[in-house]
Backbone as a ProteinNet text record, in pm:
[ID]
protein_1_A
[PRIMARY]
XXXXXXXXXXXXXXXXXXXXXXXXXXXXXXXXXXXXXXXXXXXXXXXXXXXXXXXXXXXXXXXXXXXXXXXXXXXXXXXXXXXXXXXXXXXXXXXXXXXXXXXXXXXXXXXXXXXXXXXXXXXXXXXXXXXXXXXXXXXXXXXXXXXXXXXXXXXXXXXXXXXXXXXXXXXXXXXXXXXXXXXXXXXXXXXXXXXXXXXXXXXXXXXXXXXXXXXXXXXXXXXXXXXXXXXXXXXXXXXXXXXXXXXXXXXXXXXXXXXXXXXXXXXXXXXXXXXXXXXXX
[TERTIARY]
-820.2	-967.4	-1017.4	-949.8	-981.1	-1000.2	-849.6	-840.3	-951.5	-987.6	-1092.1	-1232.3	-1249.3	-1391	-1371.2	-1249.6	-1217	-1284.7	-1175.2	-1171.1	-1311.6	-1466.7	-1544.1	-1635.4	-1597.6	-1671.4	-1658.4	-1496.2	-1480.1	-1516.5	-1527.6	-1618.2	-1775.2	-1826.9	-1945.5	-1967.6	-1958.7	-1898.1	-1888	-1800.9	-1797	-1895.2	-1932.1	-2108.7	-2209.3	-2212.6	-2322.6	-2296.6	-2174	-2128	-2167.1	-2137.8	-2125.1	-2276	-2385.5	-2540.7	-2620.4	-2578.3	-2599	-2577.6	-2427.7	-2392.9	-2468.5	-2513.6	-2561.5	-2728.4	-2789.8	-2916.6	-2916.6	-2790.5	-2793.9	-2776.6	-2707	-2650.6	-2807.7	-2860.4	-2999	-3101.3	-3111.1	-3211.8	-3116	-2974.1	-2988.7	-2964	-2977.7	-2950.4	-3094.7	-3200.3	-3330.6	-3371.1	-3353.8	-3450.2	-3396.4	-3259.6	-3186.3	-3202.4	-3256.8	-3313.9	-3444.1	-3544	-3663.3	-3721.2	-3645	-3541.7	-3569.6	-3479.5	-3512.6	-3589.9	-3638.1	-3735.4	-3873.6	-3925.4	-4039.6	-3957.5	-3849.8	-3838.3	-3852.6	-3840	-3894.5	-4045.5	-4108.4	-4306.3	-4381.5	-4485	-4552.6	-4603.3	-4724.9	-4798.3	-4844.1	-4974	-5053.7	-4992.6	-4866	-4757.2	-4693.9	-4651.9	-4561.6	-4680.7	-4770	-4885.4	-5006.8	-4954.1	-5008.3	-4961	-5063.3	-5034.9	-5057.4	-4990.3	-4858.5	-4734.7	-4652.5	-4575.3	-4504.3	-4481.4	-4373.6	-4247.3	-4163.5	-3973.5	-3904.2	-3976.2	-3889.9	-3934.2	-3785.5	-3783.3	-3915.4	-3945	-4029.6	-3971.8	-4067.4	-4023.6	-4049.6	-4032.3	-4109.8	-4032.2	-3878.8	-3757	-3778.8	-3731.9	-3751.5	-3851.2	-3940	-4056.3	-4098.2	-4070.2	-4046.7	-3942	-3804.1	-3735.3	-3746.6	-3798.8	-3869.5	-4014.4	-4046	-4175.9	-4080.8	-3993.6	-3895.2	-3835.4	-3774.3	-3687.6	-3773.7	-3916.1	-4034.4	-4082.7	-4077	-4164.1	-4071.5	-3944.3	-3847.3	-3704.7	-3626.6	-3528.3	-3416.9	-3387.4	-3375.2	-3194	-3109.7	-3008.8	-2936.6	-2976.2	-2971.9	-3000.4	-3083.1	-3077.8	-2982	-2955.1	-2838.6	-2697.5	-2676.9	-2516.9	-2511.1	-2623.1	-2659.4	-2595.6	-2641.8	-2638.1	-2481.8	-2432.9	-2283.7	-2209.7	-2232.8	-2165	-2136.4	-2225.3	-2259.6	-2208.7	-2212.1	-2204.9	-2031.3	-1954.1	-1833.7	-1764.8	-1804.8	-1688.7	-1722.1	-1858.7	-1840.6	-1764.2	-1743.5	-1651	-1537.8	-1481	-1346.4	-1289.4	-1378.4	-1320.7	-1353.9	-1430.1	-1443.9	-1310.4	-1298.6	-1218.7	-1074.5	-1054.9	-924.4	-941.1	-1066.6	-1082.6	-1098	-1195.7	-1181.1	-1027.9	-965	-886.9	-745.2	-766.2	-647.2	-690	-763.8	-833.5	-799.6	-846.6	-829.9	-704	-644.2	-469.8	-409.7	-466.4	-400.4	-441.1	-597.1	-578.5	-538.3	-522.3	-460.2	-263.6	-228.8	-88.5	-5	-79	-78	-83.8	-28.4	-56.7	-66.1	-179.9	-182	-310	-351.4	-418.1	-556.9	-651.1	-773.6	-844.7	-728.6	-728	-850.7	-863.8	-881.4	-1082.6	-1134.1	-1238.9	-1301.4	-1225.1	-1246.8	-1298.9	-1229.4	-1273.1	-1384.5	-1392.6	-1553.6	-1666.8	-1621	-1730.4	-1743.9	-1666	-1709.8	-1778.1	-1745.6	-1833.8	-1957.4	-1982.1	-2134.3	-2210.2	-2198.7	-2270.6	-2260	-2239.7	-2285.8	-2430.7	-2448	-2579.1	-2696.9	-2617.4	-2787.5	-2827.7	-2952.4	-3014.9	-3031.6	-3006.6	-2991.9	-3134.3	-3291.6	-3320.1	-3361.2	-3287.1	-3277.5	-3146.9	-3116.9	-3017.6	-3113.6	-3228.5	-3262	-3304	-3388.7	-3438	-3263.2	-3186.1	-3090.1	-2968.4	-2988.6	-2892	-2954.6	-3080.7	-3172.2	-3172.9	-3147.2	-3117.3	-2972.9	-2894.9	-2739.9	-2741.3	-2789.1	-2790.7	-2863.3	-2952.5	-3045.3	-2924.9	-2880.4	-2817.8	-2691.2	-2617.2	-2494.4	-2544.3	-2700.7	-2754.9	-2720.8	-2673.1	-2708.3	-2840.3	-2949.4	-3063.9	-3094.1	-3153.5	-3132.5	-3022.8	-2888.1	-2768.5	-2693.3	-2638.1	-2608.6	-2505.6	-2430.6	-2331.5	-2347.9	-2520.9	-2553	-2560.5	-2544.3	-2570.3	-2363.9	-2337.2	-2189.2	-2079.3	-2133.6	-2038.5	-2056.8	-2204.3	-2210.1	-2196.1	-2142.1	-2134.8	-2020.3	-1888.2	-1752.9	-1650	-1714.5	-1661.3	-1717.8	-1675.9	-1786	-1706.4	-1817	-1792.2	-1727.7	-1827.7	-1806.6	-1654.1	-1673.4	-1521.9	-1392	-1386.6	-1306.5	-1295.4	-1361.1	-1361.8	-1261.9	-1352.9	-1295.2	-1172.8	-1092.1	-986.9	-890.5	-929.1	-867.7	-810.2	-907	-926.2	-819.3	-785.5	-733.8	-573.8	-581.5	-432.5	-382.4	-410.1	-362.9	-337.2	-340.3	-373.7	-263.3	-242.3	-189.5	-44.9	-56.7	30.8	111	247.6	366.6	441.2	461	540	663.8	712.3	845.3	881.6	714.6	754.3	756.2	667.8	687.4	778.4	879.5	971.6	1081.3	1069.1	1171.5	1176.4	1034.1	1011.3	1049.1	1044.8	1082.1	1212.2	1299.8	1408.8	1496.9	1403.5	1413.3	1403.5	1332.2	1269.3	1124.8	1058.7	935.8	843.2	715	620.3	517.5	443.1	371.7	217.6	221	122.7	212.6	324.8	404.1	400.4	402.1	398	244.1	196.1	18.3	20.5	52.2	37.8	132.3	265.6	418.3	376.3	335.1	371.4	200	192.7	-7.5	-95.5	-120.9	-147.3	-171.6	-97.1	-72.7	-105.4	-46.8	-133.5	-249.1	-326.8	-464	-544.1	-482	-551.6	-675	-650	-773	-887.9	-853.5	-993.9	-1048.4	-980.5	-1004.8	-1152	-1080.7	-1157.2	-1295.9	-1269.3	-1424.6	-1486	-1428.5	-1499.8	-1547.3	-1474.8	-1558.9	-1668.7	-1702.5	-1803.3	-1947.1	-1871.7	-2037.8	-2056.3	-1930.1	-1991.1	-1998	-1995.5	-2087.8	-2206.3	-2200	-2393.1	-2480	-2384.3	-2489.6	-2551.3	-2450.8	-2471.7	-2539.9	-2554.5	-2605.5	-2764.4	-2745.2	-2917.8	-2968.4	-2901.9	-2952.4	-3094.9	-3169.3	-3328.6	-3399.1	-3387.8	-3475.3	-3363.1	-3268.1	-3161.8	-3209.6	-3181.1	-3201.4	-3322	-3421.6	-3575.6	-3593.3	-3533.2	-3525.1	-3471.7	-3385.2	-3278.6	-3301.5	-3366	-3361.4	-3507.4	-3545	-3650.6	-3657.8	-3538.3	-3545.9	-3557.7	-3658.7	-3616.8	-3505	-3442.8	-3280.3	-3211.6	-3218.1	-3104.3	-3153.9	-3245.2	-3270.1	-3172.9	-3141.9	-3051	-3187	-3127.5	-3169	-3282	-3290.7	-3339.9	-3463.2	-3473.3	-3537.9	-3684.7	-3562.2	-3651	-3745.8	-3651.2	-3770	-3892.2	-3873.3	-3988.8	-4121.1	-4041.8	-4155.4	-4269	-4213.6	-4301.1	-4437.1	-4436.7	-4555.6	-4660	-4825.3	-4881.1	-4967	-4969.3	-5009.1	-4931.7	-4786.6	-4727.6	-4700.2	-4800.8	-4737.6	-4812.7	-4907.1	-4969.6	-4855	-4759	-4657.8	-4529.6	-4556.3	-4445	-4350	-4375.1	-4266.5	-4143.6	-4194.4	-4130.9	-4023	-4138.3	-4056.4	-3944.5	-3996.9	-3861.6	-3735.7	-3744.2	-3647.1	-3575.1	-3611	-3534.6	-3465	-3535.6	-3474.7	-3335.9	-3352.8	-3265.3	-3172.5	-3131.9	-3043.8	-2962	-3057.6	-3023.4	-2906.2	-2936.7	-2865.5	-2719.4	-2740.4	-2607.7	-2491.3	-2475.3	-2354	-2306.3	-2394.3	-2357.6	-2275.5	-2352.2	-2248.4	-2191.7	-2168.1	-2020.1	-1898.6	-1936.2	-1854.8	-1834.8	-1926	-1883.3	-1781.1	-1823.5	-1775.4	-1560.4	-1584	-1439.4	-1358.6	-1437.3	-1312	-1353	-1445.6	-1454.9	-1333	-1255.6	-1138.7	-1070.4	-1070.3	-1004.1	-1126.6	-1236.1	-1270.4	-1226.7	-1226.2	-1193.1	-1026.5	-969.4	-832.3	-812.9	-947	-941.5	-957.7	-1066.9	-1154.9	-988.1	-906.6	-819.4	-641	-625.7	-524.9	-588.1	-685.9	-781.5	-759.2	-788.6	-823.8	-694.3	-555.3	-480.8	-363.9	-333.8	-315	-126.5	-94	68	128.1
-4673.7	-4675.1	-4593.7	-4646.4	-4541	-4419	-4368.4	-4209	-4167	-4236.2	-4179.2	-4155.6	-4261.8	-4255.7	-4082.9	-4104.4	-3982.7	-3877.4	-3862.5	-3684.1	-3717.3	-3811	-3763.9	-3716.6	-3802.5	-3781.7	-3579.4	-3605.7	-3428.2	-3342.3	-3401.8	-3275	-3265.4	-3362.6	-3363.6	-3279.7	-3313.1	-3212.2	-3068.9	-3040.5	-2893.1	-2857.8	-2929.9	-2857.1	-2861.5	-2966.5	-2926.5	-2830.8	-2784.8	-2649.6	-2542.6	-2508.6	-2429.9	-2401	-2493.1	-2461.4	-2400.3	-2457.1	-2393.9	-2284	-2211.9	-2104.9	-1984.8	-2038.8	-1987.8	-1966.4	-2070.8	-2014	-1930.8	-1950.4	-1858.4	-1711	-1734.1	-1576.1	-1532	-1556.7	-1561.8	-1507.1	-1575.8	-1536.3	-1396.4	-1372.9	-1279.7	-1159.1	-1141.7	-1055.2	-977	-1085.4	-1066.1	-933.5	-892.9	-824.3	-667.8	-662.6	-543.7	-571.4	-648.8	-643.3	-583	-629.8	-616.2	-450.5	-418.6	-260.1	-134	-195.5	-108	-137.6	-276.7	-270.4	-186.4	-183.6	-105.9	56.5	96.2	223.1	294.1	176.6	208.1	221.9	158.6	146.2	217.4	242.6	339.9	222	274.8	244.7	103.4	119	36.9	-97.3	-59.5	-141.7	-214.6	-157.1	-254	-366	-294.9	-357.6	-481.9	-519.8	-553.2	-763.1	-813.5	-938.3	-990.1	-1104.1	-1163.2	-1057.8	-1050.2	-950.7	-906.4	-780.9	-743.2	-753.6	-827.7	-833.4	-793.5	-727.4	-643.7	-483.7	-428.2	-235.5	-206.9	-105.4	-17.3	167.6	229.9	377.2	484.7	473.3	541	615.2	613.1	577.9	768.2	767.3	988.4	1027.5	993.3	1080.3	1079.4	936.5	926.9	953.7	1009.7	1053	1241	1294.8	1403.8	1437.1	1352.8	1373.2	1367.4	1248.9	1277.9	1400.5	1496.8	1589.5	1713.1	1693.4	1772.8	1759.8	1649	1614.5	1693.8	1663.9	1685.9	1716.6	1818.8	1864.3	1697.9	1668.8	1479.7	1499.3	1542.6	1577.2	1666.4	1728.4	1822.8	1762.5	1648.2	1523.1	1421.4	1388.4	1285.5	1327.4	1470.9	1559.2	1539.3	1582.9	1523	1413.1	1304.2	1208.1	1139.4	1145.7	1138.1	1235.8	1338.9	1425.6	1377	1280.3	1275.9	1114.2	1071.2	926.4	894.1	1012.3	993.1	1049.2	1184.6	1215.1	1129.4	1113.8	982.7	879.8	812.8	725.1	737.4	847.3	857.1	891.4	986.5	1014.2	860.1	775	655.6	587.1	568.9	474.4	501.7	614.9	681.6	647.9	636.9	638.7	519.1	444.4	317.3	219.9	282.5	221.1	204.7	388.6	424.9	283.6	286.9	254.4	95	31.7	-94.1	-88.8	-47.8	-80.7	-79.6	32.8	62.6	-53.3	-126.7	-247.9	-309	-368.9	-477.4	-479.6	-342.4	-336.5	-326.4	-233.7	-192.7	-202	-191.2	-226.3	-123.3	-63.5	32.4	21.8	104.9	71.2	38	-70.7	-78.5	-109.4	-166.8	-232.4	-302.5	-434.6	-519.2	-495.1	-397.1	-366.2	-282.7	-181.4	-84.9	-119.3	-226.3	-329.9	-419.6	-446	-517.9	-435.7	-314.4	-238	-161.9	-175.8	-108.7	-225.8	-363.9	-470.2	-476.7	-427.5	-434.1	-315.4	-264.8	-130	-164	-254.5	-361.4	-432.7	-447.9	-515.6	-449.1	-275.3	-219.5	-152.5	-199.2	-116	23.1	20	171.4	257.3	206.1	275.1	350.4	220.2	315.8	456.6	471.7	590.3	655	686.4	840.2	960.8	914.5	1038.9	1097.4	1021.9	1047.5	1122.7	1107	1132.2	1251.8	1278.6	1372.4	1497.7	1477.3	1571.1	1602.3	1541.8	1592.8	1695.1	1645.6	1677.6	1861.7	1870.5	1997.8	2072.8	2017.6	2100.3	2156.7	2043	2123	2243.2	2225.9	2324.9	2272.4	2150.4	2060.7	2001.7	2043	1979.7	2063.7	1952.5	1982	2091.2	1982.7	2009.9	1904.7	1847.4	1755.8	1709.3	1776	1742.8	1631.3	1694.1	1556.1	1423.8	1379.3	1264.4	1205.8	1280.8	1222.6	1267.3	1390.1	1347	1164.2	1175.7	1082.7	933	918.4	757.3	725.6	850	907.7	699.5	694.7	571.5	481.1	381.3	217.5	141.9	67.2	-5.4	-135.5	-209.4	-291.5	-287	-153.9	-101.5	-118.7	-98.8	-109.3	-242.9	-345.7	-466.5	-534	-479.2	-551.7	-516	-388.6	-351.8	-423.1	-485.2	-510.8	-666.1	-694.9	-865.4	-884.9	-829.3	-809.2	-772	-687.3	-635.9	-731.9	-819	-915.5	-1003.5	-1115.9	-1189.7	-1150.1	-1008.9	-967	-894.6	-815	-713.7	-766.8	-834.1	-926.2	-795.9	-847.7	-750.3	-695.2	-793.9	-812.5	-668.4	-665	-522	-397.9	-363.4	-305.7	-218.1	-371.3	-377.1	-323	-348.2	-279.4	-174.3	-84.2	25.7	138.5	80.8	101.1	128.3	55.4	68.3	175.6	194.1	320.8	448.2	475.2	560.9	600.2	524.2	570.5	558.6	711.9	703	575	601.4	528.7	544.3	638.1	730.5	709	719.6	639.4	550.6	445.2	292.9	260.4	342	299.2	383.2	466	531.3	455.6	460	376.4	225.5	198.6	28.2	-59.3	-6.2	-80.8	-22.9	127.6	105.2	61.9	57.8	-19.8	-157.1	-195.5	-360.6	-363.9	-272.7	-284.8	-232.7	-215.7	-132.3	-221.8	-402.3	-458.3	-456.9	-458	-448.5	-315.5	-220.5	-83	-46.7	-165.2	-96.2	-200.6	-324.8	-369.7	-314	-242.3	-197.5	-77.2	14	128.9	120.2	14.4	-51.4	-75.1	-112.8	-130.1	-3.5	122.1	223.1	298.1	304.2	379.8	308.5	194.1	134.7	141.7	170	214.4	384	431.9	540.9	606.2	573.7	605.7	552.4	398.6	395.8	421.3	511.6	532.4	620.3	586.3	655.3	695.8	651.2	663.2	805.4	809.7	906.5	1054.7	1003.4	1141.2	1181.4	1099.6	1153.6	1223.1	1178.2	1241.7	1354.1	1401.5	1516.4	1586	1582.6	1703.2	1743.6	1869.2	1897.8	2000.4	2082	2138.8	2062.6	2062.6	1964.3	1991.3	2065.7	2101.4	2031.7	2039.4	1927.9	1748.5	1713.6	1606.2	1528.1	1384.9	1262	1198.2	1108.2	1034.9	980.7	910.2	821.8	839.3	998.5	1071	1129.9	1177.8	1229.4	1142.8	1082.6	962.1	912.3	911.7	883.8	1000.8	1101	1224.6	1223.4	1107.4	1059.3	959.4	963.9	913.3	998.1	938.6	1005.2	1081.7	1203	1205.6	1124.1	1114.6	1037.4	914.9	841.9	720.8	601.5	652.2	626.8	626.2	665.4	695.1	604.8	514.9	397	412.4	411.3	441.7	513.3	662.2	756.5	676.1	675.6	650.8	505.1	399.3	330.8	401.9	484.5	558.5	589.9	673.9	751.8	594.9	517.4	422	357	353.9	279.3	387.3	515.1	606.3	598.9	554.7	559.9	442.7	370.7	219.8	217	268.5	279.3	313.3	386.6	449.9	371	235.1	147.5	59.6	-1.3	-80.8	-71.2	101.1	94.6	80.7	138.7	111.7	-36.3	-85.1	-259.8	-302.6	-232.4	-310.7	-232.1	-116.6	-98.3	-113.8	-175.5	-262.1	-379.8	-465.8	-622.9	-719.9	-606.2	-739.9	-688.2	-562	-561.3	-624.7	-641.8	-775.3	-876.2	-949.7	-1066.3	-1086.5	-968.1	-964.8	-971.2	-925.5	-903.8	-1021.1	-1149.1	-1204	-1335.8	-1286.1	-1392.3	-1396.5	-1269.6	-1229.8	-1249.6	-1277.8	-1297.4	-1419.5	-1515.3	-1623.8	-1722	-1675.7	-1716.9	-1639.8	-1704.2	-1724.7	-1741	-1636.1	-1613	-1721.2
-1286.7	-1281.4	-1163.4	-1043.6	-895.5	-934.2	-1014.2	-1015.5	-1154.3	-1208.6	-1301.4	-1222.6	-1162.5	-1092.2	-974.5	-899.9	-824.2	-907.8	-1040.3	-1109.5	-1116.4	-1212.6	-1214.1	-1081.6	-985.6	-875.3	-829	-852.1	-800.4	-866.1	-1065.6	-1129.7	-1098.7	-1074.3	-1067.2	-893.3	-788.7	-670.1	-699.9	-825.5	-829	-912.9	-992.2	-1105.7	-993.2	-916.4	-820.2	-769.6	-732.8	-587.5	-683.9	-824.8	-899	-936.3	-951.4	-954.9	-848	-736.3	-607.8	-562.8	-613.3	-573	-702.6	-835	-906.2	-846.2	-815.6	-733.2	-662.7	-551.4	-445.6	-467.5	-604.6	-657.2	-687.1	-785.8	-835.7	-735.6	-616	-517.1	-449.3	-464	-372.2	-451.5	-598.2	-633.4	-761.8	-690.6	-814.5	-690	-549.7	-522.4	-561.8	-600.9	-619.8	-806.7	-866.4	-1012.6	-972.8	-915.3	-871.2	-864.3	-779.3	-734.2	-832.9	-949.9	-1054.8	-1161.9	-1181.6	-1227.7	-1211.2	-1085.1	-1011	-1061.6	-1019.7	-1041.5	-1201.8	-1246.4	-1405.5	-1434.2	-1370.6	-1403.8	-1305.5	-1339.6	-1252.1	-1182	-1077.1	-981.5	-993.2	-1104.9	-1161.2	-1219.8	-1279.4	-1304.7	-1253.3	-1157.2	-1014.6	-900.5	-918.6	-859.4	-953.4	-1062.6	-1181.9	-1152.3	-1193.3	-1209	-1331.4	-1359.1	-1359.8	-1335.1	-1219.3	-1217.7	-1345.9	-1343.2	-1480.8	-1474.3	-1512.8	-1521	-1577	-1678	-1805.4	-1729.6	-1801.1	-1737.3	-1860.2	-1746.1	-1819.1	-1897.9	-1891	-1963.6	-1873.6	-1748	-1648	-1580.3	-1578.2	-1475.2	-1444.1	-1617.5	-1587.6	-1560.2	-1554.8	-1503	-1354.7	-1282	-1163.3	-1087.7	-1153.3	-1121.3	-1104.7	-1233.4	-1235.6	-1088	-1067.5	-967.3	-807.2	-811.3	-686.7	-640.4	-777.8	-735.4	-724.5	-774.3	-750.1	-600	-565.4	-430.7	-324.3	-326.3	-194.5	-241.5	-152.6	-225.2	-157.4	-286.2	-237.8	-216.8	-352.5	-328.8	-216.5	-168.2	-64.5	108.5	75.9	183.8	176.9	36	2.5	56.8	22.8	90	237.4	279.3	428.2	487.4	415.4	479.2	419.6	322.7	300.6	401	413.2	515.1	639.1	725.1	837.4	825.3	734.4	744.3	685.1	600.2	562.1	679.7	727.1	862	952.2	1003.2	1142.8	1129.7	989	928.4	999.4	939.6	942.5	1085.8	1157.7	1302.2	1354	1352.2	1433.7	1425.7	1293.7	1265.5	1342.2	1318.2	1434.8	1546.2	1647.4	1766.3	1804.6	1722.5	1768.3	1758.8	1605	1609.1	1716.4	1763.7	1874.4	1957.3	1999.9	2162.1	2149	2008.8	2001.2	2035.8	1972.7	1973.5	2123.9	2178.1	2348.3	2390.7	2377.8	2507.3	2472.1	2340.7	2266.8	2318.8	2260.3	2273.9	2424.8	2462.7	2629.6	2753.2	2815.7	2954.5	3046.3	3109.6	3191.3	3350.1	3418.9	3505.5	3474	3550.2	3525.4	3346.8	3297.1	3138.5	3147.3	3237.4	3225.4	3253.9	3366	3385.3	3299.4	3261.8	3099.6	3020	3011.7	2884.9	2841.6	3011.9	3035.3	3023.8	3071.1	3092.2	2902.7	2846.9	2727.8	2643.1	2687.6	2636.6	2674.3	2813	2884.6	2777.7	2745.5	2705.3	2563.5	2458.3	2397.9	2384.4	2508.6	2567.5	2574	2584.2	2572.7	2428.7	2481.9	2365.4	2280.8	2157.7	2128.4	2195.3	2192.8	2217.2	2338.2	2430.9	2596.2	2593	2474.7	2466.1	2404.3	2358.4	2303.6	2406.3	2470.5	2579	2677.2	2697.7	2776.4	2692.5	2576.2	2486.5	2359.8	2358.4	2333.5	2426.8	2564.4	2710.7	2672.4	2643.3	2654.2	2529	2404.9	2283.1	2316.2	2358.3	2413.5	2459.9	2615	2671.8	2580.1	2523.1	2388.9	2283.6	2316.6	2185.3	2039.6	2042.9	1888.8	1816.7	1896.1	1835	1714.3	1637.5	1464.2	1388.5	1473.1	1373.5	1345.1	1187.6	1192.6	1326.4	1398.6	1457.5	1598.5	1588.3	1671.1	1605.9	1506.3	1429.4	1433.5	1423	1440.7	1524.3	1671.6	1754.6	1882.1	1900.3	2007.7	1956.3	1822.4	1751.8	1723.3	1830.9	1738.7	1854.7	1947.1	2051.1	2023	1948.7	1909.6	1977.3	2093.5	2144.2	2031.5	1948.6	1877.4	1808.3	1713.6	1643.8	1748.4	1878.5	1973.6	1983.6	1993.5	2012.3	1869.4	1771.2	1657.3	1652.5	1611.1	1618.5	1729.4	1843.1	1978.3	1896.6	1873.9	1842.1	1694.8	1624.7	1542.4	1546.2	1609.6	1672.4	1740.6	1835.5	1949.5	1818.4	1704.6	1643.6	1509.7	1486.8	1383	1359.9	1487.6	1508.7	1627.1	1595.9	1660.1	1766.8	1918	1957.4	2008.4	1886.9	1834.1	1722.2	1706.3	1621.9	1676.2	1795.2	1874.2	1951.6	2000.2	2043.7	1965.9	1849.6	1722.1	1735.6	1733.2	1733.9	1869.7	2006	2117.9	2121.9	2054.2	2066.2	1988.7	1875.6	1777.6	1795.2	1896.5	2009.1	1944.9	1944.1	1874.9	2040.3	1983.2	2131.3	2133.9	2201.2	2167.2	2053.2	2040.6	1907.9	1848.9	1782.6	1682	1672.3	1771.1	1733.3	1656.9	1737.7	1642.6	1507.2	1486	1379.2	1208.1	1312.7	1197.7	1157.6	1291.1	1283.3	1282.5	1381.5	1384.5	1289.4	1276.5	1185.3	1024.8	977	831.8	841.2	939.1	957.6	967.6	1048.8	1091.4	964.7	811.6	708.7	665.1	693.9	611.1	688.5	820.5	962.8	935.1	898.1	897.9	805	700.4	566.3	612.4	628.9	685	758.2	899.7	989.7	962.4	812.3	785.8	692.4	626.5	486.4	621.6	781.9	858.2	914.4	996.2	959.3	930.8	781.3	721.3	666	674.7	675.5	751.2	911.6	1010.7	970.5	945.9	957	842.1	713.5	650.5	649.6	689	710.8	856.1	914.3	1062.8	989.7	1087.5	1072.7	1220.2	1293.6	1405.7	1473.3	1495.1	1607.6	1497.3	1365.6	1304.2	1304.3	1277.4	1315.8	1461.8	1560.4	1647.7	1704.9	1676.9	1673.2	1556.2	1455.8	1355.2	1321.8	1333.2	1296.8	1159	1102.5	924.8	866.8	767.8	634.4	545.5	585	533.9	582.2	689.5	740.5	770.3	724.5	701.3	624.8	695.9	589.5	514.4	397.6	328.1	340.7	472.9	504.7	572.3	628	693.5	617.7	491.8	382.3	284.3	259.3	227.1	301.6	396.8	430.8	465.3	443.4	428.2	275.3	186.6	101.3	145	247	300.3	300.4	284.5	281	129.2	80.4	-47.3	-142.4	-146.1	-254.4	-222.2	-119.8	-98	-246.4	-342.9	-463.5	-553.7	-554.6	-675.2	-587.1	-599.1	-560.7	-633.5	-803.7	-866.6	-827.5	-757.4	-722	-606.6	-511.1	-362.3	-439.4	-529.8	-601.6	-628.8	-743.8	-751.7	-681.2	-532	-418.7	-327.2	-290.8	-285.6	-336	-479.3	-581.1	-525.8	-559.1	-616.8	-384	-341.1	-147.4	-155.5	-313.1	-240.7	-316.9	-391.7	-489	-439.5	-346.8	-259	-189.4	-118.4	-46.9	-119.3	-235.5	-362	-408.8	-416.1	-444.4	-417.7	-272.6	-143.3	-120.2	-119.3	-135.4	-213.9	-363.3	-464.4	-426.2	-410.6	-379	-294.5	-168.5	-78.8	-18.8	-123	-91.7	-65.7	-153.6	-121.5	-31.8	45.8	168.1	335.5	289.6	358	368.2	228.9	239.5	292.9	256.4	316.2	454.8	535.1	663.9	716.5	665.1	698.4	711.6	582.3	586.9	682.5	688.6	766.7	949.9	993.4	1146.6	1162.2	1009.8	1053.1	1082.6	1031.4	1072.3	1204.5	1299.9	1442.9	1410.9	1482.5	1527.7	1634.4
[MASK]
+++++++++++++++++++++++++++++++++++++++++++++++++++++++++++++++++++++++++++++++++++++++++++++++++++++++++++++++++++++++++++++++++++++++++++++++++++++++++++++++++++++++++++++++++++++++++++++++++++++++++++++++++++++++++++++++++++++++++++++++++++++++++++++++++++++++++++++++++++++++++

């Protein structure tokens, strides 16, 4: 009798967990329905009460008025450009760096370290005028290369990578490797890195989210509308076309898709990350 009352108690436990997590799905995924709904209806439409929830017939023509308004693709290359190589050189750099304090022992480790945590604390935008002056003097203003050499050292990425390595990477393996005659850029390359592949892939899904929705550094540093990112350009729809919502929907929708996909193809090396951290050597 106990164990009957148990199982119903625990099915009933999981239909509740299972309704809940269905709301929650519900609320967090109506505003990315919402999204393209609007990018389907014009103006008058999206602005219309009782709201509308069903797509409309609008999608090409506001898609047609987008690629009329601003050369949009040609901002989109942009901003994949700038947001896939900063990717990838970070991830090298932060990841070297994590690994050295993590693995390493050398002079002044211990203050390095603090001090790359202090600078954490400040604010991005006490870096534009000072970092706008450096940018001048290199002669990079309005070239992408200012958008992804000065973001190439993440403090954070250094941290995470650090925290990960100490927790993951045994130095027993190391030691294997030492004895093999491997350098020490071998040991990170042979041995740490491959372990460090699930932190890797989380820590590159945030940046390239920083970096692709960065808006303020690139508004600042670029003045062609050629070399404008995404995020930049879009908002040059302000103004006469700010009436055609539809439109600016569209450019939106088509801004967000790159991110979800990217989600959708290494969620599970999150969750891989999230689960290889949480357990302790």
């Amino acid at each position: 009798m106990q164990k009957t009352v148990d199982s119903k108690g625990f099915s009933l436990a999981k239909v509740l967990l299972y309704i809940c997590l269905c709301i929650w799905l519900i609320f967090s995924v109506f505003p990315f329905y919402w999204l393209i709904v609007m990018s389907t209806r014009g103006t008058s439409s999206i602005f219309s009460y009782p709201p509308k929830l069903l797509f409309g017939h609008m999608f090409g023509t506001n898609l047609h008025d987008l690629l009329a308004a601003i050369p949009f693709f040609q901002s989109m290359w942009n901003s994949l450009l700038v947001a896939g190589v900063s990717t990838i050189l970070t991830l090298f750099f932060t990841s070297l760096a994590g690994f050295s304090f993590a693995k390493f022992d050398f002079p002044g480790k211990k203050p390095l370290f603090w001090a790359l945590l202090a600078t954490m604390m400040v604010p991005g935008q006490m870096n534009l005028v000072p970092m706008f002056t450096i940018m001048k003097t290199l002669h990079w203003v309005d070239h992408l290369t200012a958008l992804i050499v000065p973001g190439l050292a993440s403090a954070f990425g250094i941290f995470w990578i650090k925290q990960f390595s100490e927790s993951s990477i045994h130095d027993d393996l190391l030691n294997a490797g030492r004895i093999d005659g491997c350098s020490n850029f071998r040991l990170y390359f042979n041995v740490g890195l491959p372990i460090m592949r699930p932190s890797l892939a989380a820590l590159g899904i945030f940046l390239f989210m920083g970096a692709w929705n960065d808006y303020m550094w690139p508004l600042v540093v670029l003045n062609t509308p050629s070399h404008y990112t995404l995020q930049v350009m879009l908002s040059t729809l302000n103004g006469i076309y700010t009436e055609n919502y539809g439109m600016v929907m569209v450019g939106t929708l088509i801004a967000v898709l790159p991110l979800i996909i990217l989600f959708a193809i290494f969620s599970r090396k999150i969750m891989g990350s999230v689960a290889i951290g949480a357990v302790k050597s």
